[in-house]
VMD Tcl script that draws the C-alpha trace (Angstrom):
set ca {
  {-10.79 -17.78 -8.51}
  {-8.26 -16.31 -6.22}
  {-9.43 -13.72 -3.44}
  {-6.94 -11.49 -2.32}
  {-7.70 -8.36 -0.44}
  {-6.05 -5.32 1.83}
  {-6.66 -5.31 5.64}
  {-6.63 -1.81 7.49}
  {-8.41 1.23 8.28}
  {-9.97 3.63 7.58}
  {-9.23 2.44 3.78}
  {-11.14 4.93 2.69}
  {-8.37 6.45 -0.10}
  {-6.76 3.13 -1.65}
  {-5.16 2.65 -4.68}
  {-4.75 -1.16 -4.37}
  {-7.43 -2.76 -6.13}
  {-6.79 -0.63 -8.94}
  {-3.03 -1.82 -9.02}
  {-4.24 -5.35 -8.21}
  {-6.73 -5.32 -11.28}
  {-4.09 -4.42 -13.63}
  {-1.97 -7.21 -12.14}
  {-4.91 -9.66 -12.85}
  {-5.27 -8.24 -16.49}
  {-1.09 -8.13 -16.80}
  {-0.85 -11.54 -16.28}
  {-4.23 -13.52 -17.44}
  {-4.86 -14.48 -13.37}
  {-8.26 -14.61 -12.50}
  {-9.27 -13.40 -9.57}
  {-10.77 -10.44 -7.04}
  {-8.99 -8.12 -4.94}
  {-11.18 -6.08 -1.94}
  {-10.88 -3.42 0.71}
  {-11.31 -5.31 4.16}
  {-12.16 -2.69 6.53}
  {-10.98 -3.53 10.03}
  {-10.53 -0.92 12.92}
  {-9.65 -3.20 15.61}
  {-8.64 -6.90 14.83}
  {-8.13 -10.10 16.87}
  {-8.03 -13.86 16.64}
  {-11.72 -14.19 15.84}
  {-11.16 -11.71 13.29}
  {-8.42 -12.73 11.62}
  {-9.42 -16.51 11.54}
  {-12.64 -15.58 9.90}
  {-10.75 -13.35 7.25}
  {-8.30 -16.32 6.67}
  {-11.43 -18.04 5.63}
  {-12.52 -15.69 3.33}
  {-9.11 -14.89 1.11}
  {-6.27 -16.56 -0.57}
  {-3.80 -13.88 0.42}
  {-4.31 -10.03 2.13}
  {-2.08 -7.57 2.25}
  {-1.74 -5.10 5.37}
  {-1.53 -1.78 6.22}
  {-2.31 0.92 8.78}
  {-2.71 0.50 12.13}
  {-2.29 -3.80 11.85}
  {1.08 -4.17 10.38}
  {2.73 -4.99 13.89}
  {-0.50 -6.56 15.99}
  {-0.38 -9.17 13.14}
  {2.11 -10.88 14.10}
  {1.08 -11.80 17.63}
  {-2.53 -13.25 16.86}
  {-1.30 -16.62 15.54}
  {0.98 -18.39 16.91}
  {1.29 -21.28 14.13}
  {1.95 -18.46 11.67}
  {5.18 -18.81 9.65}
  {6.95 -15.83 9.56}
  {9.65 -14.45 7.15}
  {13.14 -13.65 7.85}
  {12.42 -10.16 6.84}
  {9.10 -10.15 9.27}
  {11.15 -11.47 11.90}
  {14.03 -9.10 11.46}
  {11.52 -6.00 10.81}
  {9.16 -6.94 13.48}
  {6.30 -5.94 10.41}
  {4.21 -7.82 8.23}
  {2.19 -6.06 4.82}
  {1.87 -9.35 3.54}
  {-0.12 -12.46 4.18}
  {-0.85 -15.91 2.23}
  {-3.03 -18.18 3.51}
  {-2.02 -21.73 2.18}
  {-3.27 -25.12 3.26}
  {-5.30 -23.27 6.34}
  {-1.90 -21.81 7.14}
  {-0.93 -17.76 7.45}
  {2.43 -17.08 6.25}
  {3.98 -13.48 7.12}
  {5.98 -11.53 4.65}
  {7.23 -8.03 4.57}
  {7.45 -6.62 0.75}
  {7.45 -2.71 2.24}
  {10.79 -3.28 2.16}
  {11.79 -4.84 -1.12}
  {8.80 -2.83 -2.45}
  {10.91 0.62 -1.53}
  {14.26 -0.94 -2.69}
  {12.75 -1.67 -6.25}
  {11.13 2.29 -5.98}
  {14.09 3.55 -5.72}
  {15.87 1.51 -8.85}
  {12.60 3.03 -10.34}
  {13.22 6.60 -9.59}
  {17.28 5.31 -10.73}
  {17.90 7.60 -6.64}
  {21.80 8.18 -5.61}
  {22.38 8.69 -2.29}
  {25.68 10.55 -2.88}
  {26.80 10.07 0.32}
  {24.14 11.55 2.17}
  {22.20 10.37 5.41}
  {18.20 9.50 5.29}
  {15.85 11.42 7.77}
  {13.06 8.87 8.55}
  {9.71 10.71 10.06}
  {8.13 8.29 12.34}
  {8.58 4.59 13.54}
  {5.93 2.21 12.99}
  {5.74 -0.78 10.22}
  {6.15 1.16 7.55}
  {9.48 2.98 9.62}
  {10.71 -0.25 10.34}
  {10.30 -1.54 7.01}
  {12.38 1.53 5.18}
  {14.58 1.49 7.83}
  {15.62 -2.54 7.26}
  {15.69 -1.79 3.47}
  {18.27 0.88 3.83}
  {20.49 -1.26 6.41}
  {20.85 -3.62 3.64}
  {21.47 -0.92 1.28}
  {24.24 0.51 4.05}
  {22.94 3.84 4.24}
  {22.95 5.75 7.32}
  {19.56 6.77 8.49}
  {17.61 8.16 11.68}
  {14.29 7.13 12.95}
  {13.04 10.46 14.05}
  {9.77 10.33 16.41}
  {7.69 11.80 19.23}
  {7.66 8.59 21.21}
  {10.84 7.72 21.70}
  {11.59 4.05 21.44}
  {15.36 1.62 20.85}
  {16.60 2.98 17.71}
  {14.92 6.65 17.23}
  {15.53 10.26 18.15}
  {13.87 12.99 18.81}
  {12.63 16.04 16.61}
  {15.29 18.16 18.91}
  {17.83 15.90 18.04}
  {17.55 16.84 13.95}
  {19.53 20.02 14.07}
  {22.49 18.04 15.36}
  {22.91 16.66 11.85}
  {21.08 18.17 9.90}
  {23.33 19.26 7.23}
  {23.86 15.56 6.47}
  {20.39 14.95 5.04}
  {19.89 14.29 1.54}
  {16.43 11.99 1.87}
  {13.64 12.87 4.03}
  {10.77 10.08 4.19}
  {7.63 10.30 5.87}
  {5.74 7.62 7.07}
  {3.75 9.56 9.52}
  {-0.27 9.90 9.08}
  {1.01 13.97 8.94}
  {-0.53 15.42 5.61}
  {-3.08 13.13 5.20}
  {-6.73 13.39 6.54}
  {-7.16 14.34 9.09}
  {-3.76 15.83 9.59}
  {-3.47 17.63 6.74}
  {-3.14 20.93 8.86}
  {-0.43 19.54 11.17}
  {3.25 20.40 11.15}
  {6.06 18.51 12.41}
  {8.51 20.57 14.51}
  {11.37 20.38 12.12}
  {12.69 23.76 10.16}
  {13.17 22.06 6.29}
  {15.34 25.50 5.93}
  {17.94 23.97 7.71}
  {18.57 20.71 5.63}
  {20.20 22.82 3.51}
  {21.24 19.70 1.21}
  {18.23 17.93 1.47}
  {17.58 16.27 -2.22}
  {14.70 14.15 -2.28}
  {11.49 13.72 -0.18}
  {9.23 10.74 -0.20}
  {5.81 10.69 1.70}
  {4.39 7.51 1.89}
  {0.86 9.09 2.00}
  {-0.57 9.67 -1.92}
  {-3.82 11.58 -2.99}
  {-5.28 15.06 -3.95}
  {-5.55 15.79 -0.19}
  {-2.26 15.05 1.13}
  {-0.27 18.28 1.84}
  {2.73 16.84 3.43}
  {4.92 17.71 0.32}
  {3.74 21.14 -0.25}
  {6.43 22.22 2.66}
  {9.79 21.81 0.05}
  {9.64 23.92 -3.02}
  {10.37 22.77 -6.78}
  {14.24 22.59 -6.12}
  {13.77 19.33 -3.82}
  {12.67 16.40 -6.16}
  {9.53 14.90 -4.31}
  {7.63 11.63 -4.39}
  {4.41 10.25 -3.15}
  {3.66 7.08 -1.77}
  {1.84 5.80 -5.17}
  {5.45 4.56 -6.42}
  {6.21 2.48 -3.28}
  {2.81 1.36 -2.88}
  {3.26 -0.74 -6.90}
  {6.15 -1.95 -6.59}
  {5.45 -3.79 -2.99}
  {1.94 -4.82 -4.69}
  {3.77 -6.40 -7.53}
  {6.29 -8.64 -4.63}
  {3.08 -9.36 -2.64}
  {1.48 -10.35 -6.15}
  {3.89 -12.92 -7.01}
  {4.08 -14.55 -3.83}
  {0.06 -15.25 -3.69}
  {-0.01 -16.17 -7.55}
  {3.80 -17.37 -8.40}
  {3.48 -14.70 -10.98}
  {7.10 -13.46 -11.20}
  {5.99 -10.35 -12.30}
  {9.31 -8.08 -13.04}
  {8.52 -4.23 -11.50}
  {9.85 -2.60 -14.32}
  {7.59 -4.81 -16.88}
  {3.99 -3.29 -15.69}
  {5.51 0.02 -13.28}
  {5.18 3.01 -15.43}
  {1.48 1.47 -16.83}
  {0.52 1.06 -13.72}
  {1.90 4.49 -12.47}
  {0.64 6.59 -15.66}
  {-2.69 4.98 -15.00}
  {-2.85 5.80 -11.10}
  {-1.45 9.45 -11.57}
  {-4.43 9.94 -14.28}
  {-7.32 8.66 -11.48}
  {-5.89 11.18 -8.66}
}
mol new
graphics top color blue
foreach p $ca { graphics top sphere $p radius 0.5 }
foreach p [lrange $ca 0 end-1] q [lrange $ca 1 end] { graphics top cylinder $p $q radius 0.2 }
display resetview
């Protein structure tokens, strides 16, 4: 039976073995998929999760330390380009690296059928996830800006935002902002002033996330929940050889989430 799991922590509000279960139902695969609850990892601890599971995927804080505690790995040209991984099948003893945050966020928006109309995308932070979006739209040739308190190659800062901020029409955040235990934090940005701001997405999903409650009923606003299918369903078919097509199983698997929040 195959053993798949998710690597990260805390873990303690994940929808993935739900979407995982319906995958397994979906397509007549047998098999288990599991929380793996990891605050700090290392060789030892990867090696003896590699043992354990067929295929993992991989989310907060690991997607970047991944990459650098194997050094036979095989990574993807995405992985490799994204500097990432969310995605991980063990095969013949051997860990092979993918990244499906960012075909996983492609596919969301051909779900949500999202025009940019020639606007820019505001990205709110610049870890995995960051990285991930930010690849995605690159291939999609839409402008964006990595917007973050530590500033690293590639991002601005929060001052920087009112330069262009009438160029906005997506806003995603991939910070932990909203979620628990930040559900109290702001981010120093006035949403006022993106006066033709459109759409927000906020990778974080659940009752307790208050990240979207800052743009009113005009903007149209997403939660992570979408995003977080459609890259299950790519890291799905690369541990089973599924080919599981998103828009087959997304709005079950959506209808079915939305009703357990």
């Amino acid at each position: 039976m195959n053993k798949f799991g998710v690597l990260g922590w805390p873990l303690t509000n994940t929808f993935s073995p739900q979407i995982h279960e319906l995958l397994f139902v979906h397509t007549g695969i047998k098999g288990s998929y599991s929380s793996i609850r990891e605050e700090n990892i290392n060789q030892e601890t990867i090696l003896k999760i590699n043992q354990g599971f067929d295929g993992y995927n991989i989310t907060i804080p690991h997607k970047e330390k991944i990459l650098n505690l194997d050094n036979t790995a095989i990574l993807s040209k995405s992985v490799l380009e994204i500097g990432a991984c969310n995605t991980v099948l063990i095969k013949n003893s051997r860990m092979y690296l993918f990244n499906t945050d960012f075909s996983g966020f492609r596919d969301f928006l051909d779900m949500i059928d999202h025009n940019f109309n020639n606007k820019e995308v505001l990205i709110l932070g610049s870890g995995g996830s960051s990285k991930a979006i930010a690849y995605s739209l690159k291939l999609l040739n839409i402008k964006y800006h990595i917007v973050s308190r530590s500033l690293r190659d590639n991002t601005i800062s929060y001052n920087d935002v009112p330069n262009f901020s009438s160029k906005i029409g997506m806003v995603i955040n991939t910070t932990p902002v909203g979620m628990p235990p930040y559900e109290n934090a702001e981010l120093p940005i006035k949403w006022h002033e993106l006066v033709n701001l459109q759409t927000v997405i906020n990778l974080g999903y659940g009752p307790e996330n208050t990240f979207l409650n800052n743009f009113d009923d005009s903007i149209l606003k997403y939660d992570g929940l979408g995003m977080l299918i459609c890259q299950a369903i790519e890291s799905f078919n690369i541990w089973t050889s599924a080919a599981v097509s998103t828009s087959s199983i997304y709005g079950e698997v959506l209808n079915k989430l939305e009703g357990e929040k």
